[in-house]
C-alpha positions in Angstrom: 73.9 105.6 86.1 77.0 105.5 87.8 80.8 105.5 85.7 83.4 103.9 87.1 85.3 105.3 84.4 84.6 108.7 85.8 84.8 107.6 89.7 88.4 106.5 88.6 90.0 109.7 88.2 89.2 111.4 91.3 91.1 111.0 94.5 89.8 110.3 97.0 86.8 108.5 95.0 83.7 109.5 96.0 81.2 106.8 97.0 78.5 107.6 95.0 78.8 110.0 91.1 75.9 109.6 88.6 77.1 111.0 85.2 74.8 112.1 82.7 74.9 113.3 79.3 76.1 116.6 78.3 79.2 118.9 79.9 79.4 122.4 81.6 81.7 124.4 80.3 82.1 127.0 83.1 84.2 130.4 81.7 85.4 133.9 83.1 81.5 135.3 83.5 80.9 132.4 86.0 79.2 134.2 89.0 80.1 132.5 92.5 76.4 133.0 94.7 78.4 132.2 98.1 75.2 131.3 100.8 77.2 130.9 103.3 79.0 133.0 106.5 82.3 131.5 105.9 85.4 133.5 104.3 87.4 130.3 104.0 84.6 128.7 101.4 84.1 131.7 99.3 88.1 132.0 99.0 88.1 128.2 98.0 85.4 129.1 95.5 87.4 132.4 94.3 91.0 130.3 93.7 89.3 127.5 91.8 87.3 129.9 89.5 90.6 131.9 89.0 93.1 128.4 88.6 90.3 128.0 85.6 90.9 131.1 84.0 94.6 130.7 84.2 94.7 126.8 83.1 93.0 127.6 79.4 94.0 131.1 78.7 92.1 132.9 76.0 90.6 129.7 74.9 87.2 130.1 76.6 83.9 131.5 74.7 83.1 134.6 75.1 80.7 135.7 77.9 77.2 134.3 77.1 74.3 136.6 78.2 72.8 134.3 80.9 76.5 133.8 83.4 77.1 130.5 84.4 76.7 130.4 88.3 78.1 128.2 91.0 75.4 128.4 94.1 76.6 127.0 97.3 74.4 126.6 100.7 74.0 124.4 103.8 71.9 121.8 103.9 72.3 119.1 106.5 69.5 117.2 105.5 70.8 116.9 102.2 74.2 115.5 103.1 73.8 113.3 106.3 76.9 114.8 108.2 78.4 117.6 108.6 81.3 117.1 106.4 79.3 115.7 103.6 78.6 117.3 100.5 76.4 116.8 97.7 77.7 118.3 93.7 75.2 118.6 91.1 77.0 119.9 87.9 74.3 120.6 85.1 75.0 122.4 81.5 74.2 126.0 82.8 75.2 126.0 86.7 76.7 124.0 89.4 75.1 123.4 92.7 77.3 122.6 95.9 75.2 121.5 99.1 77.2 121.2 102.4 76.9 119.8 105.7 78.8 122.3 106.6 81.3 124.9 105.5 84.0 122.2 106.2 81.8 120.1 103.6 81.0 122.7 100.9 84.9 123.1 100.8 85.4 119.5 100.7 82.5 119.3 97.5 85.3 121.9 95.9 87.9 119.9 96.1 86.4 117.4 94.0 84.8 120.5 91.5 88.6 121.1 91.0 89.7 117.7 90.1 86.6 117.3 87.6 87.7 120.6 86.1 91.3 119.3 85.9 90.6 115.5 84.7 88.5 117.0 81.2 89.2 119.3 79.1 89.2 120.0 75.1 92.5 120.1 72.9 92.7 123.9 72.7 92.8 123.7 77.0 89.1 124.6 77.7 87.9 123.3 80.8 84.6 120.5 80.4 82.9 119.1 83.3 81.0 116.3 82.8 77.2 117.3 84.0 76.8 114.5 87.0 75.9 114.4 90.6 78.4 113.7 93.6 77.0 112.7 96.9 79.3 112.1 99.2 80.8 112.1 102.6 83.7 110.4 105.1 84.0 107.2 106.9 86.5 108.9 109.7 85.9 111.7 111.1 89.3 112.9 111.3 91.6 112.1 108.5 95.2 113.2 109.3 98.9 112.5 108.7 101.8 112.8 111.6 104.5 114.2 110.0 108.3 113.7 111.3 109.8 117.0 111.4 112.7 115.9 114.3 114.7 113.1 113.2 116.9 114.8 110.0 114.6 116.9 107.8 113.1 120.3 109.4 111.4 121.7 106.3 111.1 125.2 105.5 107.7 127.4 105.6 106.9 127.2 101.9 107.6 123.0 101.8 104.9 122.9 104.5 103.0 125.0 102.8 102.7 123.2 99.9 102.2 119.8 102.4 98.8 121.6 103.5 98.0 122.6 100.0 98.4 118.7 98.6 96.5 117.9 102.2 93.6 119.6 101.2 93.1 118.5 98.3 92.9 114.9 99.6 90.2 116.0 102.2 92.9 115.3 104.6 91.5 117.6 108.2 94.2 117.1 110.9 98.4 117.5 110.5 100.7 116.7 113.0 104.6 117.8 113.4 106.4 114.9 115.0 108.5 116.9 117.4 111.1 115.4 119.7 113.7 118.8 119.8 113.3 120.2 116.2 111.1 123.2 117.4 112.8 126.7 119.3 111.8 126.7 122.6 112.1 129.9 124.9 112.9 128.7 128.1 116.0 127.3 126.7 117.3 128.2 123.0 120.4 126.3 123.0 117.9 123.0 122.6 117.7 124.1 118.6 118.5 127.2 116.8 115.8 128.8 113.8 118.4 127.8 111.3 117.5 124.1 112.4 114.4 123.9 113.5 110.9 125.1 113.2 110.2 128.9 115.3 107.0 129.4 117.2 106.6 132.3 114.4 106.4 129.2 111.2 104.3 127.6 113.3 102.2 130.5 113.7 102.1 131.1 110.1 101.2 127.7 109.7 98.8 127.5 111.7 97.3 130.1 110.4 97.4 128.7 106.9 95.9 125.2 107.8 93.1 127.1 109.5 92.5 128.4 106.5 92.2 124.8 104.5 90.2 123.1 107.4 93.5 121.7 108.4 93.9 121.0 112.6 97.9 121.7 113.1 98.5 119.5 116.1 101.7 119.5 117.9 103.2 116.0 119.1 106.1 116.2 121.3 108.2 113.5 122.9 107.9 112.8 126.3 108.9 110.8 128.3 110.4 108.6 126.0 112.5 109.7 122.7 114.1 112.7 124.8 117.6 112.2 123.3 119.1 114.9 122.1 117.5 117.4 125.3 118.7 114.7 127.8 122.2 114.6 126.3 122.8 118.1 126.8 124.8 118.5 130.1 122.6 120.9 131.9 119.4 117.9 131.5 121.3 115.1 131.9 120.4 114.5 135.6 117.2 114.3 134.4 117.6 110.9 132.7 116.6 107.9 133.8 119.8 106.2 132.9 122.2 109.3 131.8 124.6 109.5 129.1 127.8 111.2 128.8 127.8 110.8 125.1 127.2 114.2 123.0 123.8 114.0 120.8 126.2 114.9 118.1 128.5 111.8 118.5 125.7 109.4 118.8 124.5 106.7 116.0 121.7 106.7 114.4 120.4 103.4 116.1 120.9 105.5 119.4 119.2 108.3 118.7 116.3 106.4 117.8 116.6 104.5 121.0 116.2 107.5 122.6 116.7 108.9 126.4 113.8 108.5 129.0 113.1 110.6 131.5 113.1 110.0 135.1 109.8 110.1 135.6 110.1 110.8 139.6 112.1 113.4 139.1 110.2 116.5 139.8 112.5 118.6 138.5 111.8 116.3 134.8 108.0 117.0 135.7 108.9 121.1 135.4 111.2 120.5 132.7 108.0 118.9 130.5 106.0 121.7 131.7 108.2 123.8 130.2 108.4 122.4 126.8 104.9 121.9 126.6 103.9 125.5 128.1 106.0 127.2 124.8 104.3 124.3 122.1 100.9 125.6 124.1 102.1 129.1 123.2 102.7 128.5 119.3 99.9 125.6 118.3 96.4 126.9 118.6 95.0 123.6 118.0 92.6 122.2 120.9 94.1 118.8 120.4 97.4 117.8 121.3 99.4 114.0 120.6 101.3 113.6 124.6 103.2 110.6 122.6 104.1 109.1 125.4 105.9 105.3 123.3 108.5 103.7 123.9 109.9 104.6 127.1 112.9 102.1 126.8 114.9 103.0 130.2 111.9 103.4 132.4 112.4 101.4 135.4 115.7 100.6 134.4 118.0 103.0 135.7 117.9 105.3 138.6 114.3 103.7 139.5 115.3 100.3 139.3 115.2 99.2 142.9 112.8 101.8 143.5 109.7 99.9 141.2 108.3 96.8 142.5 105.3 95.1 141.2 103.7 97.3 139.4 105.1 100.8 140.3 106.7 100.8 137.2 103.3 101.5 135.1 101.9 103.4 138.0 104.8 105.5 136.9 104.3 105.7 133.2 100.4 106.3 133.6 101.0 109.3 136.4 103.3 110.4 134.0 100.5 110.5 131.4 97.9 112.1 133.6 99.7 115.0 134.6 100.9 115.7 131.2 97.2 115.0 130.3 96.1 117.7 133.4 98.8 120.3 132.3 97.4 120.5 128.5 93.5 120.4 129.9 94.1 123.3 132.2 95.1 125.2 129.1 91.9 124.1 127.1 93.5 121.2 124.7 91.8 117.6 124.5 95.1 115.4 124.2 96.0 112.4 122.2 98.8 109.1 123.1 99.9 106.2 121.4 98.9 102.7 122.4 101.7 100.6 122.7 103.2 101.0 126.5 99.4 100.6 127.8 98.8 97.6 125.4 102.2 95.7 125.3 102.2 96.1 129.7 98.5 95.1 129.7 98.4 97.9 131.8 94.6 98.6 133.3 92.5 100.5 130.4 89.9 102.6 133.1 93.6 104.0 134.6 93.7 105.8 131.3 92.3 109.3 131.2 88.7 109.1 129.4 89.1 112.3 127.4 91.9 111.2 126.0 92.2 109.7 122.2 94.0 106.2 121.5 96.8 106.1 119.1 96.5 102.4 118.1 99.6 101.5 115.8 101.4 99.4 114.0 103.2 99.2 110.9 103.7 95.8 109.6 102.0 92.6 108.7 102.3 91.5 112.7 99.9 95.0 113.7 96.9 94.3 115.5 94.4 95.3 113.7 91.5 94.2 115.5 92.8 94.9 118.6 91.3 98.3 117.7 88.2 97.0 119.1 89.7 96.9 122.9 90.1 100.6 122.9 86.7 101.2 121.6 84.7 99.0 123.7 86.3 100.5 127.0 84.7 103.8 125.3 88.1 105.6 124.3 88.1 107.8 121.3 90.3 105.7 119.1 92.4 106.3 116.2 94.0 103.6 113.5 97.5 104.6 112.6 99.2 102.8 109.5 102.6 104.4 108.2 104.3 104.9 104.6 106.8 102.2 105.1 109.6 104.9 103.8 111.9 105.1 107.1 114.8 103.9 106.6 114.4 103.3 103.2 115.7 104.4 99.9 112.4 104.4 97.8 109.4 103.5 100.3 108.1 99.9 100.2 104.9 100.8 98.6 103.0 97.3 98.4 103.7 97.0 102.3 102.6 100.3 103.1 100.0 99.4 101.0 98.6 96.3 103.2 99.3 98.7 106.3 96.6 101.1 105.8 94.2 99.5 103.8 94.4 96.8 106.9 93.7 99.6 109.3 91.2 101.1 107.6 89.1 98.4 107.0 89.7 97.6 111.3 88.8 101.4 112.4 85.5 101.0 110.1 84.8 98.0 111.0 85.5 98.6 115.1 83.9 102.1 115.4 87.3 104.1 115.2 86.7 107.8 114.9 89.9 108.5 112.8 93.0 107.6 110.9 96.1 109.0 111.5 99.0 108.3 108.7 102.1 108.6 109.9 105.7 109.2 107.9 108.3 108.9 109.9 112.1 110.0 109.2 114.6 107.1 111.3 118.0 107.3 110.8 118.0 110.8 109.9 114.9 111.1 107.9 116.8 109.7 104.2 114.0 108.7 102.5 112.4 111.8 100.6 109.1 113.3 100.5 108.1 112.3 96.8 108.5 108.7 97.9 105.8 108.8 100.4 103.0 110.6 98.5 101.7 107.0 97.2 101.2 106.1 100.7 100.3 109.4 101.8 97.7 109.8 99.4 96.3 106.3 100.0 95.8 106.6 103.5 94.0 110.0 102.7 91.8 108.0 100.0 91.1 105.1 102.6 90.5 107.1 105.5 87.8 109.4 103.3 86.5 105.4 102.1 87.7 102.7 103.8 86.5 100.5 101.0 88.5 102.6 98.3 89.9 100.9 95.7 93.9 99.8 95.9 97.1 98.4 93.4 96.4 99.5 90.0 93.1 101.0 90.6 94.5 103.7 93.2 97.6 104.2 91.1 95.7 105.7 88.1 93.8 108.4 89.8 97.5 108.7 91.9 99.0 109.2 88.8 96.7 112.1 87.1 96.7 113.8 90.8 100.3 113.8 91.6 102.2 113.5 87.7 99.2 114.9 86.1 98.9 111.7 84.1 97.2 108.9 82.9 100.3 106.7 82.4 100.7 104.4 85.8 104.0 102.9 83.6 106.8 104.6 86.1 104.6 103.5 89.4 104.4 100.0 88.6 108.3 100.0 88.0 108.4 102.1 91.5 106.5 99.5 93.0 108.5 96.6 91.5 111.5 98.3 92.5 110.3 98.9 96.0 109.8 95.2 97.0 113.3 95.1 98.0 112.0 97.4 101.2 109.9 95.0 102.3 113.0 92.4 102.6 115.8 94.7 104.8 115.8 98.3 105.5 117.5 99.5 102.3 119.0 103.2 103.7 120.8 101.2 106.9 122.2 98.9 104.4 123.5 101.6 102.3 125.2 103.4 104.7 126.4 100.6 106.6 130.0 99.0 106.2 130.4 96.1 104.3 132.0 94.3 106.9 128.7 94.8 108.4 125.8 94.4 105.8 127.9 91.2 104.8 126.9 89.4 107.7 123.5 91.2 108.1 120.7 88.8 108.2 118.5 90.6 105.7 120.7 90.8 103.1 119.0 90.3 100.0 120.3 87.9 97.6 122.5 89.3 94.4 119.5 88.1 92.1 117.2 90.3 94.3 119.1 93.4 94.9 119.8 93.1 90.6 115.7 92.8 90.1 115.4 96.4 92.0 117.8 97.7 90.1 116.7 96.8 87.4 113.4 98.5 87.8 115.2 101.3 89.1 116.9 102.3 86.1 113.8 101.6 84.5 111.9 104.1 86.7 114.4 106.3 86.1 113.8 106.4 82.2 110.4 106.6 82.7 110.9 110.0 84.8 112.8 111.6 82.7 110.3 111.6 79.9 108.0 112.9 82.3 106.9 116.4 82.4 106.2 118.1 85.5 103.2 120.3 86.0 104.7 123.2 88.3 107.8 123.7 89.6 107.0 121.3 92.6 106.2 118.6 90.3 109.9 119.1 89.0 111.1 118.8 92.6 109.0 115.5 93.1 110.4 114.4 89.6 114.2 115.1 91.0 113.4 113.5 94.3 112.6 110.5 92.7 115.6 110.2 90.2 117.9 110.9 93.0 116.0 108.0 94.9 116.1 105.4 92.2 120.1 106.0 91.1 120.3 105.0 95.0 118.7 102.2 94.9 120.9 101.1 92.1 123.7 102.1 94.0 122.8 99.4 96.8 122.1 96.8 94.6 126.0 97.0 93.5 126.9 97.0 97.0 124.8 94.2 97.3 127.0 92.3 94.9 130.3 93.3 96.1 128.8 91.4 100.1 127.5 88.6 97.8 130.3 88.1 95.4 133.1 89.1 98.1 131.8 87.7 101.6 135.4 86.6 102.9 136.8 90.1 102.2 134.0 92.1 103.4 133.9 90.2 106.1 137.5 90.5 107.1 137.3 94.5 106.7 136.8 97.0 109.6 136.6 100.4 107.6 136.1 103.3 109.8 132.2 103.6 111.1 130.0 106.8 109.3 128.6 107.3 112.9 128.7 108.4 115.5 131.9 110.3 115.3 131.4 112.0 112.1 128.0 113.2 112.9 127.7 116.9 112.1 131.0 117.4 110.2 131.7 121.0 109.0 130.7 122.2 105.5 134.0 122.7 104.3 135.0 119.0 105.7 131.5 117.8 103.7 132.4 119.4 100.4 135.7 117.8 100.4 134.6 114.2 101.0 131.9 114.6 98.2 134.9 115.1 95.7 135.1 112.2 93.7 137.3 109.5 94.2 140.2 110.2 92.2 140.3 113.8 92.9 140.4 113.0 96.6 142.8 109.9 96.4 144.5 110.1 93.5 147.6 108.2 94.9 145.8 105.5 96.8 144.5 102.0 95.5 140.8 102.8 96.2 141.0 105.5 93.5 141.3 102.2 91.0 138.8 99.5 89.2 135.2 99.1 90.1 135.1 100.7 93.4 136.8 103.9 92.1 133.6 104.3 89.9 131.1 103.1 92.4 132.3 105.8 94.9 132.0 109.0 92.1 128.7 107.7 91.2 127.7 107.5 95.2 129.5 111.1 95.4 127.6 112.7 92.6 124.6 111.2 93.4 125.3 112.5 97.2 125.4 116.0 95.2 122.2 115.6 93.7 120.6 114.4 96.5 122.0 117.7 99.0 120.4 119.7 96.5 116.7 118.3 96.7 117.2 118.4 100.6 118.1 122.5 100.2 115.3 123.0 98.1 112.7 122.0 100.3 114.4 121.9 103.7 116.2 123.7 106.1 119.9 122.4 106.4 119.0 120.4 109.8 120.5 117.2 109.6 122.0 117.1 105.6 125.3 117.1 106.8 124.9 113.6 108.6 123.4 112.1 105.3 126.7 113.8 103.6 128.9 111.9 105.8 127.7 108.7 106.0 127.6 108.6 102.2 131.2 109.8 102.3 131.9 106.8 104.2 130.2 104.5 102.2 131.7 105.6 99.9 135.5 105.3 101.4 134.8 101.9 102.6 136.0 99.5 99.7 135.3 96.2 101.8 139.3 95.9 102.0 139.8 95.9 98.1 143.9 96.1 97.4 
């Protein structure tokens, strides 16, 4: 028979488990009888028998005189694909079948969560004796992960990404690159202490490899070129140039982005260039070309130049010989949807080898347009997003509707993948605890594209990422997250209350209390929480730090809603672009509180006084989770625009 009960605490659930009575209670004799030409499997096979050993201690039986054995082979026939697997787990052995190595690793993964979802009070680890048969509805299962727009993280924060990755069955990663990466030909574009080196990549690479993990690089171009077509040496280059320093823009510009001049064949070698030294570091045979929202194209220097439709001609050339470069070095390359689809530009000019991106992040996506890419014969991906850019705490129910929506489109159209996306706007706030819900799901969904969702996701969430039965604190982390689905919570915090006062999506005062209200609730619910591992604790921190924000907002909320006329009628100083990249020293001293730094002035009294030392200690707490997993990047932007949130008093007297 098959237990839902049983079904329920694995993530992702696989389709089909038949439990039957009795348990295996595998100890330190288990032999592993590896049938298979693959070091990758066997040291899968070694870590989860020695993760066993080290979870219950001295607490298993002594050696019995028969060893318990795990066997695992490959057997196609048995599993239907290649990444299939089939799991029998009886009282004396455990049998993994694969379609492949990539599936007998896969079958692990789930061994491991069995072993960690039963166990008896003294810590020994029971397995329940069933069979697991089971394999993916996408092919490739991946997540696009911004590493440009604020946060760069370190080696060992990656690391653990892959690690968590895994475990989800997740196959492809891609780093979101726009300028975060140390290219040769030109240094000064970002320094190691910034960005991600051609050696972490290496060792990252390297690592994935190991996990059956494709690290794909996906670099900006033309559009999204910002901060390299600011630079005066590439500013020709532009399509409409700038004389305003990366440093000094907004965050709303630097999204916007530069485009390149995509007649300029002196742009054409500067892309060579930048993709020649990501060709060097990435050893992956697939590559994202981007290639969205090229805002200035046409606009600028070729604005007379484009008639009819010269201007797509342009875009699409563009894409070919970008597309040419990266297949003369052996890659197969990928490009989102939305310039060939919102210019109903003609599908057969697209090259065939190519892969679709097909996006969209909202309730408006369209989903079934999914099915125009695939009957022109393109290789087509769905790509849903975490809803957390942005935001404070992602909006998890929207998010929610996202993927499962694209999913059940990409199975339902013939798409060969899912790619998840979590992307950092406005200098990448939101932090990385708040997207694992989302992250997870879209790894669940694109494994099953029928998986369960809402309350039935969140308790096998729960056990994999608190190590938990109790869903209490996600269903206050939901509740509190609504709020993201109304305004973009981050902008509103940071923005001046002259501002935010006349802002459309302003939530009401009743609203904005609601969130906090779940907030602090969340909150509680965290700290009596205890984390696994040390990254646990960091999640744990993360999410504190998250929820006193959101609280934070919701008061500032009140202040535009109680105070309209005076919030209104103030001009405070704006947190960007000018303060962009202050110094340390100059950070440190703005994070004092209130009446340290203004001890003489009339902001250091009443209600604002202690809004702004809660906003600065918070602003403490919060450096500190970016240093822990992140290189220092963009931190000192977040620093200042809190500092002038927390300066700007909405004119009080």
């Amino acid at each position: 028979m098959t237990d839902p009960a049983a079904i329920s605490t694995l993530l992702p659930g696989p389709k089909n488990l038949t439990v039957s009575s009795g348990f295996c209670a595998p100890g330190p004799d288990l032999s592993i009888d590896l049938r298979i030409d693959d070091a990758r499997v066997g040291r899968a096979a070694r870590q989860w028998r020695s993760t066993l050993a080290c979870r219950s201690g001295e607490s298993h039986p002594p050696p019995s005189a028969t060893p318990m054995t795990l066997q695992v082979v490959i057997d196609r026939a048995q599993t239907g694909q290649d990444q299939g697997y089939r799991l029998t787990v009886k009282p004396d052995r455990i049998e993994l079948v694969g379609g492949s190595p990539q599936g007998c690793f896969y079958g692990l993964q789930t061994l491991e969560q069995l072993s960690r979802s039963h166990a008896t009070p003294d810590q020994a680890t029971l397995i329940p004796c069933c069979e697991v048969v089971d394999a993916p509805d996408f092919q490739t299962r991946g997540l696009l992960y911004d590493v440009t727009r604020g946060k760069v993280p370190t080696l060992d924060t990656l690391k653990m990404l892959v690690d968590r990755l895994a475990s989800l069955k997740i196959n492809q990663l891609q780093l979101y690159i726009e300028h975060a990466f140390v290219f040769s030909f030109d240094p000064q574009i970002c320094s190691a202490e910034q960005g991600l080196t051609p050696d972490d990549v290496g060792v990252l690479d390297a690592y994935c490899r190991e996990r059956f993990i494709d690290l794909v690089p996906a670099l900006a171009t033309p559009g999204h070129m910002g901060r390299i077509l600011s630079m005066p040496k590439y500013r020709h280059l532009a399509e409409i140039e700038t004389t305003t320093a990366w440093e000094r823009m907004s965050w709303p510009q630097r999204m916007r982005g530069l485009t390149l001049d995509c007649m300029n064949p002196e742009a054409h070698r500067l892309v060579e260039r930048m993709w020649s030294d990501v060709l060097d570091a990435f050893s992956s045979p697939v590559v994202n070309l981007c290639g969205d929202e090229p805002w200035d194209l046409g606009r600028g220097k070729n604005r007379l130049r484009f008639t009819g439709n010269q201007r797509n001609e342009a875009y699409l050339d563009h894409i070919r010989r970008t597309h040419d470069l990266c297949s003369r070095r052996g890659r197969r390359t990928q490009f989102w949807s939305d310039v060939v689809r919102n210019d109903a530009m003609p599908v057969d000019r697209v090259p065939r080898t190519s892969t679709i991106l097909h996006w969209g992040y909202d309730d408006r996506a369209d989903y079934d347009g999914t099915s125009k890419w695939v009957e022109a014969g393109l290789d087509t991906f769905v790509c849903p997003g975490t809803s957390g850019w942005k935001r404070i705490i992602n909006a998890m129910d929207a998010a929610e509707r996202n993927i499962s929506a694209f999913a059940a489109a990409g199975r339902a159209h013939g798409a060969s993948g899912l790619l998840n996306t979590d992307w950092g706007d406005h200098g990448h706030f939101n932090l990385s605890a708040c997207s694992w819900h989302g992250i997870a799901l879209g790894a669940a969904l694109a494994w099953d594209a029928s998986h369960p969702t809402g309350e039935r996701f969140d308790r096998p969430f729960a056990r994999w990422f608190y190590g938990s039965d109790d869903t209490e604190g996600l269903a206050l982390l939901r509740k509190g997250s609504r709020l993201a689905e109304r305004c973009e919570t981050w902008r509103l915090l940071w923005m001046p209350l002259a501002e935010i006062a006349k802002d459309a999506t302003l939530p009401t005062s009743e609203a904005a209390e609601e969130s906090r209200h779940f907030a602090l609730e969340a909150m509680a619910w965290l700290a009596r929480t205890k984390p696994a591992d040390d990254q646990g604790a960091s999640d744990l921190r993360e999410l504190v730090v998250a929820c006193r924000f959101q609280a934070l907002l919701a008061d500032k909320v009140g202040f535009a809603r109680q105070h309209p006329t005076r919030a209104a009628g103030f001009s405070p100083r704006e947190p960007a672009p000018a303060d962009l990249h202050t110094s340390a020293r100059e950070t440190s001293r703005r994070l004092k509180p209130a009446a340290q730094r203004d001890a003489g002035s009339p902001k250091a009294h009443g209600e604002h006084k202690r809004w702004a030392n809660e906003l600065a200690d918070a602003a403490r707490a919060y450096a500190d989770c970016w240093l822990t997993r992140n290189k220092p990047s963009g931190l000192s932007d977040i620093l200042t625009a809190l500092s002038a949130a927390g300066e700007d008093d909405g004119g009080q007297q």
